[in-house]
C-alpha positions in Angstrom: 39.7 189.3 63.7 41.8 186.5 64.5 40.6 183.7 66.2 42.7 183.2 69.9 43.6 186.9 70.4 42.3 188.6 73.4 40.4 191.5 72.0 37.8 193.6 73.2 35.6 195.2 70.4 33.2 198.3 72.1 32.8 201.4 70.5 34.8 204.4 70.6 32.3 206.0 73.1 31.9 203.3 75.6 35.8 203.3 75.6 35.9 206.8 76.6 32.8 206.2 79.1 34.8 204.0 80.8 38.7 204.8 81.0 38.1 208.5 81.1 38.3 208.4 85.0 42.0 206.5 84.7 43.1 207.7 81.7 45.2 210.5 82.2 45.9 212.9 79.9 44.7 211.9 76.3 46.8 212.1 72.9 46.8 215.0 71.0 43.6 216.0 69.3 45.4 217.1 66.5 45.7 215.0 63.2 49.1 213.1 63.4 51.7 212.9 60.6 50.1 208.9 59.1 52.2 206.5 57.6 50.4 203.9 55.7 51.3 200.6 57.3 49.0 197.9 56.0 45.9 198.0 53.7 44.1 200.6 55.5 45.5 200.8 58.3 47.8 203.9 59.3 50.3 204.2 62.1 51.1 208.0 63.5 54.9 208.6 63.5 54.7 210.9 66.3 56.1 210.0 69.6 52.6 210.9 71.1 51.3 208.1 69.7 53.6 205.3 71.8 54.8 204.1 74.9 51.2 205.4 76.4 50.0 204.7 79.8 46.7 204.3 78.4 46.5 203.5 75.0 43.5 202.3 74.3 41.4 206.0 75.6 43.9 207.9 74.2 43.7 205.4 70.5 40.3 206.4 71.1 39.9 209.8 71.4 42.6 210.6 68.7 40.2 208.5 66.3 37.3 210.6 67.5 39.1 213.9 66.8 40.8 213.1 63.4 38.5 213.0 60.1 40.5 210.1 58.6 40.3 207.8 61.6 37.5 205.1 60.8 38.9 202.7 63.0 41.8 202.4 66.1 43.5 199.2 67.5 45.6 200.2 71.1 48.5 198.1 71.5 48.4 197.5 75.6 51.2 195.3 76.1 53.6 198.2 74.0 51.2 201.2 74.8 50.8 201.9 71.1 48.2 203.6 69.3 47.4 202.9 66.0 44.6 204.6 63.3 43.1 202.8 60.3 41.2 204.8 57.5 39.1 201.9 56.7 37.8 199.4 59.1 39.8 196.4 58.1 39.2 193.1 58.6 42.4 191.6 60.8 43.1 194.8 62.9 45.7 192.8 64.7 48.8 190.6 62.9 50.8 189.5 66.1 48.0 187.0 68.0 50.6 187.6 71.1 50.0 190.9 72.0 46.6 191.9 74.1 45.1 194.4 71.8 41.8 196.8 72.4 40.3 197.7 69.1 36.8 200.0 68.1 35.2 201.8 65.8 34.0 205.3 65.0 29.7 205.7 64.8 30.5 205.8 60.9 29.5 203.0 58.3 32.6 201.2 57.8 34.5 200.3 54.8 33.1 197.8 53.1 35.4 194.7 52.7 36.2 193.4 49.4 34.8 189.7 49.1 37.2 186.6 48.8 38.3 185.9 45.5 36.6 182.6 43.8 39.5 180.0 43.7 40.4 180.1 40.2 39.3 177.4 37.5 41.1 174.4 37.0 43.0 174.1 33.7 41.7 172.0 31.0 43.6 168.4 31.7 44.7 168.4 28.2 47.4 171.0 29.2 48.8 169.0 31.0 50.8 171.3 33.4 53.0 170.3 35.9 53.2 170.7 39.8 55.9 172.7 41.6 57.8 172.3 44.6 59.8 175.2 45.3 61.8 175.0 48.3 63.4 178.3 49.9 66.4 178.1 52.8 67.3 181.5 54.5 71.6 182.1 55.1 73.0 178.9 53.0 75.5 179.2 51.3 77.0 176.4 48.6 78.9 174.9 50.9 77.4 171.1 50.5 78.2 167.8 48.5 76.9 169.3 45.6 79.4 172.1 45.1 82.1 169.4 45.8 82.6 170.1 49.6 82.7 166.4 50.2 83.2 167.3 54.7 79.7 168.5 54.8 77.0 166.1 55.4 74.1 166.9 53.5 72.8 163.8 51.5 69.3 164.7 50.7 70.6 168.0 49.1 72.9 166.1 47.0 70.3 163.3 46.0 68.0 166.3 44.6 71.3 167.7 42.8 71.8 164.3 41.0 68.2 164.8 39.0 68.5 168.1 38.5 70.1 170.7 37.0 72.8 172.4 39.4 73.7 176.2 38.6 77.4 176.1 40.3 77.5 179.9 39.5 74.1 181.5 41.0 74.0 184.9 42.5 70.9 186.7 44.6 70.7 190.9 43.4 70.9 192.1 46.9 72.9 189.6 49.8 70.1 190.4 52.3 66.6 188.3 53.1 64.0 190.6 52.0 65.4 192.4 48.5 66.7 189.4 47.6 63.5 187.3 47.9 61.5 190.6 46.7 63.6 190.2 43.3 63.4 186.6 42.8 59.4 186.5 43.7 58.8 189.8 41.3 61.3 189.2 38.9 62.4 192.9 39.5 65.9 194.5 39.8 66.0 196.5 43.3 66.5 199.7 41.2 63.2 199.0 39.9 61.3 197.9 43.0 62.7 200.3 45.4 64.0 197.3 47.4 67.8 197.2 49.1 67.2 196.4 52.7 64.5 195.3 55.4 62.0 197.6 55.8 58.4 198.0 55.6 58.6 200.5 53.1 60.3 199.2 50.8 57.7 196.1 49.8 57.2 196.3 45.6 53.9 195.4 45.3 52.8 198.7 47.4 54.6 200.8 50.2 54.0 203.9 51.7 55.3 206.5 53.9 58.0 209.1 53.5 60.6 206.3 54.0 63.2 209.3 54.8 64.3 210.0 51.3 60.6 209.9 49.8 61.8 206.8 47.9 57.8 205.5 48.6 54.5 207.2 48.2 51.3 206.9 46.6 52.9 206.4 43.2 55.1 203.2 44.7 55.0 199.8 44.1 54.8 197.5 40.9 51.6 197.4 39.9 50.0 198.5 36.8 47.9 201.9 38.0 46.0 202.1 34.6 44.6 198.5 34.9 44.4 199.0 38.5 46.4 195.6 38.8 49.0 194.8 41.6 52.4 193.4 41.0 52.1 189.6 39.8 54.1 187.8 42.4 55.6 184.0 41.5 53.0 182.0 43.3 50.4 184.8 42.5 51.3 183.7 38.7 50.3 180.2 39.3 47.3 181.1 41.5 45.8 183.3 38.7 46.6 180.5 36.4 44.1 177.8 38.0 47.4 175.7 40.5 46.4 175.7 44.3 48.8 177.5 46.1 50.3 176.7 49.1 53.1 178.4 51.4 54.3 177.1 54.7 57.4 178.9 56.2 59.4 181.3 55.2 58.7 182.7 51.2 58.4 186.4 51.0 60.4 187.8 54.1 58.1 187.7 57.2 56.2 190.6 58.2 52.8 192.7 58.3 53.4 193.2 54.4 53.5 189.6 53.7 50.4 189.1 55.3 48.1 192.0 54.2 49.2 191.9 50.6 50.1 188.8 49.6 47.8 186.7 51.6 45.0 187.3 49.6 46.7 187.3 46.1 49.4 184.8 45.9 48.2 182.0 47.9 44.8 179.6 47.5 42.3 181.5 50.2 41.8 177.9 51.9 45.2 177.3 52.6 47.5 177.8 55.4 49.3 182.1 55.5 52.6 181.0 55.0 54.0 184.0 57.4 51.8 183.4 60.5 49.7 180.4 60.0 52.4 176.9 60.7 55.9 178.9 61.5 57.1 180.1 64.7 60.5 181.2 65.0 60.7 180.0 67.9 62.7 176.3 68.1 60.9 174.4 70.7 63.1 174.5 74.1 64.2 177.1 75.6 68.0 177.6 75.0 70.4 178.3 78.0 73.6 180.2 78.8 76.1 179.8 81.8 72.5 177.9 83.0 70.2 180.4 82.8 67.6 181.0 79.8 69.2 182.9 77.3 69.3 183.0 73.4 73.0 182.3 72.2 74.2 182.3 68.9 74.0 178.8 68.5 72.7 175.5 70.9 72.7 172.1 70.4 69.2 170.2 71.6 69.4 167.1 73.3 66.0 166.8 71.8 64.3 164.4 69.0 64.0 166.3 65.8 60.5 166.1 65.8 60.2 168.5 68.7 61.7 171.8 66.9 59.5 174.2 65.2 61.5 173.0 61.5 60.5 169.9 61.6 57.3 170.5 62.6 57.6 172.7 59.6 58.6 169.5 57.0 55.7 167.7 58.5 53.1 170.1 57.7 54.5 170.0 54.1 54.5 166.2 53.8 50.9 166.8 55.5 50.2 168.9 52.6 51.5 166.8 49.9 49.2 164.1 51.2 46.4 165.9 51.1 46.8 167.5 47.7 45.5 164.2 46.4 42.2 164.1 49.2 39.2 165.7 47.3 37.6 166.4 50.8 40.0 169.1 51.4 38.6 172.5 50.0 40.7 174.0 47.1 43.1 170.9 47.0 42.7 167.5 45.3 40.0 169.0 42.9 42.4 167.8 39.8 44.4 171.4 39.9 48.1 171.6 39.4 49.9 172.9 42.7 52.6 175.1 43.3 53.7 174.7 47.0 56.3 176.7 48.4 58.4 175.1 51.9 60.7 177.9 53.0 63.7 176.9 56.1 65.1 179.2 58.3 67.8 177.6 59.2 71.1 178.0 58.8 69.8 181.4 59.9 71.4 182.5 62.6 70.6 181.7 66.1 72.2 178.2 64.8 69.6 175.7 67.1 70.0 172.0 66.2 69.1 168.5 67.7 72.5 167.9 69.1 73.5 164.7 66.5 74.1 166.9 63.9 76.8 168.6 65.8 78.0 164.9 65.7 78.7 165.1 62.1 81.6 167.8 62.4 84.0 167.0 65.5 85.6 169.9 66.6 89.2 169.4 66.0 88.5 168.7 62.6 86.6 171.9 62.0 88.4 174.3 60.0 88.4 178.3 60.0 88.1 180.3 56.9 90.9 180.2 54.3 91.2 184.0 54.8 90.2 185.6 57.9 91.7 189.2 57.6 90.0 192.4 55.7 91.3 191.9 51.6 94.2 193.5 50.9 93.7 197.0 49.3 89.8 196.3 50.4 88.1 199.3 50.7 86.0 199.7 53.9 82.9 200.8 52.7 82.7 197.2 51.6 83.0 195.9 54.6 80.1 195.5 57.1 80.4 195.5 61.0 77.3 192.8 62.0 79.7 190.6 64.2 80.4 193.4 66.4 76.4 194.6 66.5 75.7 191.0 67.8 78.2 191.0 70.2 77.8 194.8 71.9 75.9 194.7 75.4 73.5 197.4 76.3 75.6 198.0 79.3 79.4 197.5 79.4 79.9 193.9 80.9 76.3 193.2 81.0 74.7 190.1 78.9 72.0 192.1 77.2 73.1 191.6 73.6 71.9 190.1 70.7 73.3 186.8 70.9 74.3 185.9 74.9 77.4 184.3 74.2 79.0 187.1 72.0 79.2 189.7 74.5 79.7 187.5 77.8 82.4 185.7 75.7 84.5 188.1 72.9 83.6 191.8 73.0 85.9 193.9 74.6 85.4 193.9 78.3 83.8 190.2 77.9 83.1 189.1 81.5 83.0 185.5 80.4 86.2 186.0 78.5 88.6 183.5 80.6 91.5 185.0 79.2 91.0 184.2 75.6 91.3 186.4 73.2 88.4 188.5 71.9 87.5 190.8 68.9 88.9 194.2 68.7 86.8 197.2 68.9 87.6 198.1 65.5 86.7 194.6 64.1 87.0 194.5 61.1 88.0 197.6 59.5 91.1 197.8 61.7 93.0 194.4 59.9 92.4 192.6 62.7 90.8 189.3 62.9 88.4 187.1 65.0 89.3 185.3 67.4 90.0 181.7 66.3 88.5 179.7 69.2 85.6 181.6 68.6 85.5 181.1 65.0 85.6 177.2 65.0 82.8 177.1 67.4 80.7 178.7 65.3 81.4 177.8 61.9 80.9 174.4 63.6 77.3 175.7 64.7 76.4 176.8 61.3 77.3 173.2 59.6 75.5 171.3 61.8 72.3 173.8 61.4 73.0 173.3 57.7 73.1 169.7 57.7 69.6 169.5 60.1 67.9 171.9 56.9 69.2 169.3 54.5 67.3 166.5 57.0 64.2 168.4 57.4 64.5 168.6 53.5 65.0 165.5 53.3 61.1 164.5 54.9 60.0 166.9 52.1 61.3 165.2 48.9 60.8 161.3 50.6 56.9 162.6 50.7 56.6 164.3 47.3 58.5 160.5 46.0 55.8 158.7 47.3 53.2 160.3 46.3 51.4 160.1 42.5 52.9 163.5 41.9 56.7 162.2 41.3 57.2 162.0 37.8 55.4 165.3 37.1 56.6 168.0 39.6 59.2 170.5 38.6 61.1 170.6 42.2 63.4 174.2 42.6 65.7 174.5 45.6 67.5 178.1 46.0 69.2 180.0 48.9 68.3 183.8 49.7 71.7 184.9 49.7 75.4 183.5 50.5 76.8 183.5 54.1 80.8 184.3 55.2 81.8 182.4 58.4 85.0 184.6 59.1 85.5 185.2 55.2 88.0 188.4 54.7 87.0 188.7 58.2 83.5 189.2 57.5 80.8 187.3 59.3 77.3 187.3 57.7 75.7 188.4 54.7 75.1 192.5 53.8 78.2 192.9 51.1 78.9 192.3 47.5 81.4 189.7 47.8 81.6 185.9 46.5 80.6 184.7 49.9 77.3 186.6 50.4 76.4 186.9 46.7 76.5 183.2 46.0 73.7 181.0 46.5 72.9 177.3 45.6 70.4 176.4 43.1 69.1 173.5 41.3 66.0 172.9 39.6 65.0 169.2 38.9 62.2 169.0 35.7 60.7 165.9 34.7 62.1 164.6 31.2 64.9 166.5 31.4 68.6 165.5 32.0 70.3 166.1 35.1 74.1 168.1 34.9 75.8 171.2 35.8 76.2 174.2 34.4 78.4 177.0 34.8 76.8 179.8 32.9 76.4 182.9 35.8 72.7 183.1 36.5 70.7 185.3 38.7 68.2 185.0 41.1 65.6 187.2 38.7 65.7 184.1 36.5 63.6 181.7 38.8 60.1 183.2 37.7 60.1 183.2 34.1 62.1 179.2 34.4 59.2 177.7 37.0 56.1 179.3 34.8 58.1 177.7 31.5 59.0 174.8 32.9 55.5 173.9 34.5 53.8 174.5 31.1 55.9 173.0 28.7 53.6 170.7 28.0 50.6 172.5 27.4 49.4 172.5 23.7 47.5 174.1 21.8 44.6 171.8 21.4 43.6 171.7 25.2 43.8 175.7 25.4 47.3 176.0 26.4 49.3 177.7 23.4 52.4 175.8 24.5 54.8 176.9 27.0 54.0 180.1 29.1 56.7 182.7 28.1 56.9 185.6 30.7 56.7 188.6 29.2 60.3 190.5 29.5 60.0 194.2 30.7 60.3 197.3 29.3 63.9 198.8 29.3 62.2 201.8 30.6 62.3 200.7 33.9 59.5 203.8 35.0 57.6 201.4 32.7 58.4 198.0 33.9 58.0 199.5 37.5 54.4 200.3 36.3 53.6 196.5 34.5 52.3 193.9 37.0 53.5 191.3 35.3 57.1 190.9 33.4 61.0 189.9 33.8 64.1 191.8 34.5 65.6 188.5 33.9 65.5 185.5 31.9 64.6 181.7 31.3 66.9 179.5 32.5 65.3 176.7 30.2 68.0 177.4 27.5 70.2 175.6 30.1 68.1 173.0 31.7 67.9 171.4 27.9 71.6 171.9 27.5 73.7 172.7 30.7 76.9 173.9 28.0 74.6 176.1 25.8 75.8 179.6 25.0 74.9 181.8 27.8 76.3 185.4 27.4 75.6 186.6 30.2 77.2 188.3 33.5 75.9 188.3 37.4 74.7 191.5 38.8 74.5 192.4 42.5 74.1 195.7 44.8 74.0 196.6 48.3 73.5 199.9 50.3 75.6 201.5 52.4 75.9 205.0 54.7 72.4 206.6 55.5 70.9 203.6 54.1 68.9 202.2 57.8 66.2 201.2 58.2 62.6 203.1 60.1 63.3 203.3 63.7 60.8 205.3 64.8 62.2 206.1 68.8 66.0 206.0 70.2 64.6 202.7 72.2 64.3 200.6 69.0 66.5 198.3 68.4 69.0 199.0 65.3 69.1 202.7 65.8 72.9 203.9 64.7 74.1 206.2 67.5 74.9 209.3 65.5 73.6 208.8 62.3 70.8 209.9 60.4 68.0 207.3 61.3 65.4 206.1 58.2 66.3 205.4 55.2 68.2 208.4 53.3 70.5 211.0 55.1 68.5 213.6 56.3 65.5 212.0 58.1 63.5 213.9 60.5 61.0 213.4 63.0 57.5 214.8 63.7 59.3 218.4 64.8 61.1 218.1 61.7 64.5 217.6 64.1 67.2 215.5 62.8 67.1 212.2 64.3 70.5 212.3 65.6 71.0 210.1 68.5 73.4 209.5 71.2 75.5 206.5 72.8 77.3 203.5 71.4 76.7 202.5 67.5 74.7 199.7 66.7 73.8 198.1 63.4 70.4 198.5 61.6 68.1 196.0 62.8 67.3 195.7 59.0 70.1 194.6 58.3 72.0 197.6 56.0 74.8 197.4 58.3 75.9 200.8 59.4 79.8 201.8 58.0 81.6 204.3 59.9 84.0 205.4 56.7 80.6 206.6 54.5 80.4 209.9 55.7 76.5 209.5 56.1 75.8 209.9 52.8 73.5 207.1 50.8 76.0 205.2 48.7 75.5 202.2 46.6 77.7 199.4 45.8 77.0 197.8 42.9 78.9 194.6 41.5 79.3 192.2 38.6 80.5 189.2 38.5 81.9 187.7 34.9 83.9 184.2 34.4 87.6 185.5 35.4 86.8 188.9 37.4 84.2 190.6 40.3 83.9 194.4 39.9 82.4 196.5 42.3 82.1 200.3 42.2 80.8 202.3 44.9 78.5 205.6 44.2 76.6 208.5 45.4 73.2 207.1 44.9 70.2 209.5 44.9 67.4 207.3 47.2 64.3 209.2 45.6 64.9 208.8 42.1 66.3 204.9 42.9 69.4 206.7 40.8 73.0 206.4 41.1 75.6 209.0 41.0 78.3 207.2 38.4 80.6 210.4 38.5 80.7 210.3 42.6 82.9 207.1 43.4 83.7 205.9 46.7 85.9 203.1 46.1 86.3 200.4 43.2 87.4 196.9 43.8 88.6 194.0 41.3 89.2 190.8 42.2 90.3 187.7 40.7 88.7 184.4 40.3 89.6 180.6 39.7 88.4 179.5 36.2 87.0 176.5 38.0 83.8 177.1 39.4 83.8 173.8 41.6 84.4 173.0 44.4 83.9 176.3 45.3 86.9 178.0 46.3 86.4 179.9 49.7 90.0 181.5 49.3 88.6 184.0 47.2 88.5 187.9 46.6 91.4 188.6 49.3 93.7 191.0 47.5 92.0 194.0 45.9 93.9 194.2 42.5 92.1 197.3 41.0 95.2 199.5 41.2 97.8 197.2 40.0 98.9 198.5 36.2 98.5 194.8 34.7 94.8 195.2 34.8 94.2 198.9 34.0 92.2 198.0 30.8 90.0 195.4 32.6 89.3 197.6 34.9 88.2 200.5 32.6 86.3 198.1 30.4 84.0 196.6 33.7 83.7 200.3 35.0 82.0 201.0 31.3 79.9 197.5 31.9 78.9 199.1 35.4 78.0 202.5 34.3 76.3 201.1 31.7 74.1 197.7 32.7 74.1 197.8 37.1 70.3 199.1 37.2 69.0 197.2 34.4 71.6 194.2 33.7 68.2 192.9 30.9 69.4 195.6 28.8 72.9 195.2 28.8 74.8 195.4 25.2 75.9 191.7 24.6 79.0 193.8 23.3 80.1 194.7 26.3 80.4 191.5 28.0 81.4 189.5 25.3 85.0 189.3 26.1 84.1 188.2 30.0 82.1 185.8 29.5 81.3 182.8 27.5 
């Protein structure tokens, strides 16, 4: 268990012995509908099961009475019961909540022992270390990508060693699909990952996830070998590095720490999801001078009191003692991978106040376009602004984000006369309001330019140390950001400004440059484990570079292979940034019945309305349709409701070539992880500057796919569509070869 929580351990018995007098009426004796949450353990979907007056003698008694229940852990502060199958060994994964846990009069599972830390590679390989550092939200707008108003100097001194990709794109524009591709190498198609949501984790899942889309069968991993997916750091800690996360890597959660705790990190170093990071940022924010949590707040505070820099400092604490042999696991002569993921600029946009100093507001600009495209289809548009800004009650300031609903939604009481959004924002072609805007695209820069300083500690402590001249240092966003783009705020679409990340990767030896060759996210794996062995040899053991395996183009197969690419080296291109490429960008993102598990109409995210769980169609315990009243809200997992789907599961995907972004969207069939190619929704074609930098944020505002002059492009990228979306690996060079170079 975890050391600090208040727990009580008794046995099931003694529980029932002494809460039976108070406990009311028990749970159901009956064996719940289980969803498999974590390793063994198994949350009942039944309403029964929460919000109960006395959880931990119900939790009890329903483990008694069920055969599968080895184990029970009663939630007091929520009044949630939970059932494990197997007694594990951390019942509880949120140290902040008062739990009650027990046992049935059974022999419990036995717990599978602590891997060995691996052996250290013979030194004659001579592999190199990697620092791979992940920022949530940011999109290229930084010196680097020629936006010479931003102040982000540490950024740009990594950029001038390294190779900059001007043109890098993430295969689904929301935190956890997109890092579950780039840290699997796996398409979303493959790994049964577009959204947020517990089921949808690739290296196992379970649960009925609405449309059956997980199960027993789910999850990449090889079943014959009995051999989970291979993550990126799970490569390099199978491969004798120490690993090391701190931060934010894989997308927070109960998944990150039950299965990838134990297989992609080092055991003796810190759990990058719970062990250093708190999302918390030091103070307490305030609105109209009471606590609150706005959108954004500017610290009067040193750096060194907010939770990222605290963040940085445990990574320059761990660089330091990577060289200490006293430290178990580290400094034993191993290479390291160490992975330092930033949350900001994710929004709440919390900052020491200086860096608010760097972007005065009268010289803040709004968005070159702030208004829906023209000929946009709305099914490509998503609706998060107005999610943040709606109050529980009208004129209340119970929202997401304080400021947003005392300030702009309709009915603001903090409005002052200014204008506000619409309630129709933004599929009614109208616009945010300006004042608004600048405020908060100035929030986001100056959150922007405090990651770059917090970066900054990072890089100053891997120079100093003796591990500068042979660490391969990668810097990547999850996913692009609009800040009043086309009227959009956010990520969740399969436009330029949520698709587009930055990316560099610095490797010792090699020249630094740009290049403009569209890569993807899926690349990152098979470049690091390249790149960090290209100097083994064959005398020491090594064979010479490590080539990852590329996947099957049965992607049933590569689904079932724990270790292989959906994309590509981006090597080719670190040795020559102008070396022939071929190749397009590939994107997709979920629409319709596509939200998230929320279990009861008191969670947040549920979508008045609407079919509730991933796929249309979901159904409770009673098998009801969970159909639910009052005002719509957004999916707290971020697959943004869109009122003009119809509530059926749609997918958009989109590819991006030198002159043109196409994007189709189609029925899409949740179970299989199949589209629907003959049911479109909409199309889109837009038109892009043959310069890729400085990125050109007046982009994809007219929606040219019905003009005549383009008829043939269109028909050729619907046939690139149809054909390479799912599995862009496989795509006929043919087909491209007249979009890109």
């Amino acid at each position: 268990m975890m050391k600090g929580l208040a727990q009580l351990v008794v046995s099931a018995a003694a529980v029932v012995t002494a809460a039976a007098a108070a406990a009311g009426p028990m749970c159901s004796s009956s064996s719940p509908n289980w969803n498999p949450l974590k390793g063994g353990a198994y949350a009942p979907t039944s309403s029964a099961y929460m919000n109960l007056s006395h959880p931990a003698a119900s939790c009890c008694s329903s483990c008694e009475s069920d055969p599968k229940c080895m184990a029970w852990n009663a939630k007091i502060e929520s009044g949630n019961c939970f059932l494990f199958a197997t007694v594990p060994t951390i019942i509880d994964s949120h140290p902040k909540q008062t739990s009650i846990t027990g046992t049935k009069n059974a022999p419990p599972t036995p717990t599978p022992p602590t891997p060995p830390p691996p052996p250290a590679p013979k030194p004659s390989n001579k592999a190199m270390n990697v620092l791979m550092i992940a920022i949530d939200d940011m999109r290229p707008e930084m010196e680097p990508y020629g936006h010479t108003h931003m102040h982000t100097p540490n950024i740009q001194k990594l950029a001038d060693k390294s190779m900059l990709f001007s043109r890098a794109y993430v295969q689904v524009a929301v935190c956890m699909p997109s890092r579950n591709a780039l840290l699997f190498s796996r398409r979303p198609d493959t790994a049964y990952a577009w959204e947020i949501s517990a089921t949808q984790w690739p290296r196992t899942c379970g649960g009925t996830c609405g449309g059956n889309i997980c199960g027993p069968t789910c999850g990449i991993r090889d079943p014959a070998g009995g051999k989970l997916g291979v993550t990126l750091p799970g490569w390099f800690y199978e491969n004798g590095f120490t690993t090391v996360g701190a931060g934010k890597i894989f997308h927070e959660g109960s998944n990150t720490q039950d299965q990838d705790y134990r297989h992609s990190w080092t055991p003796s170093t810190t759990n990058p999801d719970t062990g250093i990071w708190d999302k918390s940022d030091g103070p307490t924010p305030t609105y109209n001078g009471k606590d609150a949590s706005p959108s954004w707040f500017a610290f009067d505070v040193p750096d060194d009191e907010m939770a990222e820099t605290k963040l940085a400092e445990h990574a320059v604490d761990t660089i330091a003692n990577l060289s200490k042999s006293s430290q178990p696991g580290m400094g034993d002569g191993r290479p390291f991978f160490l992975a330092v993921g930033f949350h900001k600029p994710h929004v709440p946009w919390y900052a020491p106040k200086q860096y608010w100093d760097f972007y005065p507001n009268e010289t803040t600009t709004l968005a070159p376009n702030v208004y829906k495209p023209v000929g946009g289809a709305n099914i490509a548009m998503q609706s998060v602004m107005a999610s943040w800004s709606m109050p529980k009650k009208p004129g209340d300031l119970s929202c997401k984000y304080t400021d947003l609903c005392a300030e702009i939604y309709p009915g603001a009481p903090f409005a002052n006369g200014r204008p506000g959004m619409t309630a129709g924002y933004p599929y009614d072609n109208s616009t945010f309001p300006a004042w608004k805007a600048i405020e908060l695209r100035r929030a986001y820069w100056a959150s922007l330019s405090y990651t770059d300083s917090n970066i900054g500690r990072v890089l100053d402590a891997l120079a100093g140390s003796p591990f500068a001249d042979n660490t391969v240092i990668a810097l990547w966003g999850d996913h692009g950001y609009a800040l009043g783009d086309n009227a959009e705020w956010a990520k969740q679409t399969n436009f330029e400004h949520a698709t587009r990340i930055p990316f560099m990767v610095h490797v010792p030896g090699k020249a630094a440059g740009i290049t403009h060759a569209l890569v993807e996210e899926v690349d990152l794996f098979p470049t690091l484990v390249q790149a960090a062995t290209m100097n083994y040899d064959a005398s020491g053991g090594g064979g010479g570079p490590v080539q990852v395996p590329k996947c099957s183009s049965d992607t049933a197969t590569s689904r079932r292979t724990a270790w292989c690419t959906e994309g590509r080296s981006l090597m080719p291109l670190i040795e020559n940034a102008s070396a022939a490429w071929g190749f397009a960008a590939f994107s997709q993102f979920p629409r319709a019945g596509t939200c998230c598990d929320c279990p009861s109409s008191s969670s947040a995210g549920v979508v008045a309305g609407a079919d509730v769980g991933v796929g249309a169609g979901a159904v409770d315990d009673n098998n009801a349709s969970l159909k639910l009243p009052g005002p719509p809200v957004c999916c707290a997992c971020d697959a943004v409701k869109n009122p003009n789907a119809d509530d059926k599961p749609i997918m958009g995907y989109t590819v991006r070539v030198d002159k043109f972004r196409y994007t189709g969207w189609f029925g899409f069939n949740q179970a299989l992880g199949m589209p629907d190619f003959t049911e479109v929704a909409a199309t889109e074609l837009y038109l892009h500057n043959e310069q890729p930098l400085p990125v050109d944020w007046s982009m994809e505002h007219v929606n040219v796919v019905k003009d005549p002059l383009y008829a043939d492009t269109v028909a050729k990228l619907h046939d690139v569509l149809v054909t390479c979306a799912q599995r862009p690996d496989n795509c006929p060079p043919e087909l491209l070869a007249e979009f890109v170079q």
